[in-house]
C-alpha positions, 0 to 999 in steps of 0.5 A: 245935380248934372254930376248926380245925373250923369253918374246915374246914366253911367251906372245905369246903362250897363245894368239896362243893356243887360237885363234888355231882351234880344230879338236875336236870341242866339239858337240852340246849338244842336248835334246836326249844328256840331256836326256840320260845324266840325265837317266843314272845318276838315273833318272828313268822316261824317259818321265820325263827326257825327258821333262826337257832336252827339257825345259833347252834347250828351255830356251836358256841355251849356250851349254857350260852351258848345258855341264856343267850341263851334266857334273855334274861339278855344284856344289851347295857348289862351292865358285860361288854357286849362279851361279852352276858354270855357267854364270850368264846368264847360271844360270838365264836361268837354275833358270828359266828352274826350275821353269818351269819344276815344273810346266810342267814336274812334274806330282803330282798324282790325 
């Protein structure tokens, strides 16, 4: 009967955890978070900045991609490389998202 009870807490405690709600919902990731995030990891030009947030987030990136990507957690030599730690569909959109932020956010001088 202890046996019985204790496997049941075990097996119950993950699913509990889970399904339990958070005072602390994590925020809505949004252009402005994006754009502070890049400028104060080096990236000096604002408008630039600022352009690319507003191209991943028009790209459909899910907000835990796009807290992935604030967060620095993608890691070029992770085992998920492909992926930058991602989902395959995060990291398809943000694929997509560079090739247009060459092409929109750069500006190559004249």
């Amino acid at each position: 009967m202890r046996i019985k009870l204790i496997a049941t807490a075990l097996i119950a405690l993950p699913l509990l955890a889970a399904c339990g709600g958070s005072d602390a919902e994590a925020a809505t990731v949004t252009e402005a978070d994006l754009s502070k995030s890049m400028q104060d990891k080096g990236m000096q030009d604002k408008a630039l900045a600022d352009c690319v947030a507003k191209v991943f987030v028009a790209e459909g990136i899910s907000q835990d991609g796009l807290r992935t990507l604030m967060s620095g957690e993608h890691d070029p030599q992770a085992p998920d490389s492909e992926n930058f730690g991602m989902s395959k569909e995060d990291a398809d959109k943000t694929r997509a998202a560079q090739a247009k932020i060459v092409t929109e956010c750069v500006k190559l001088p004249s």
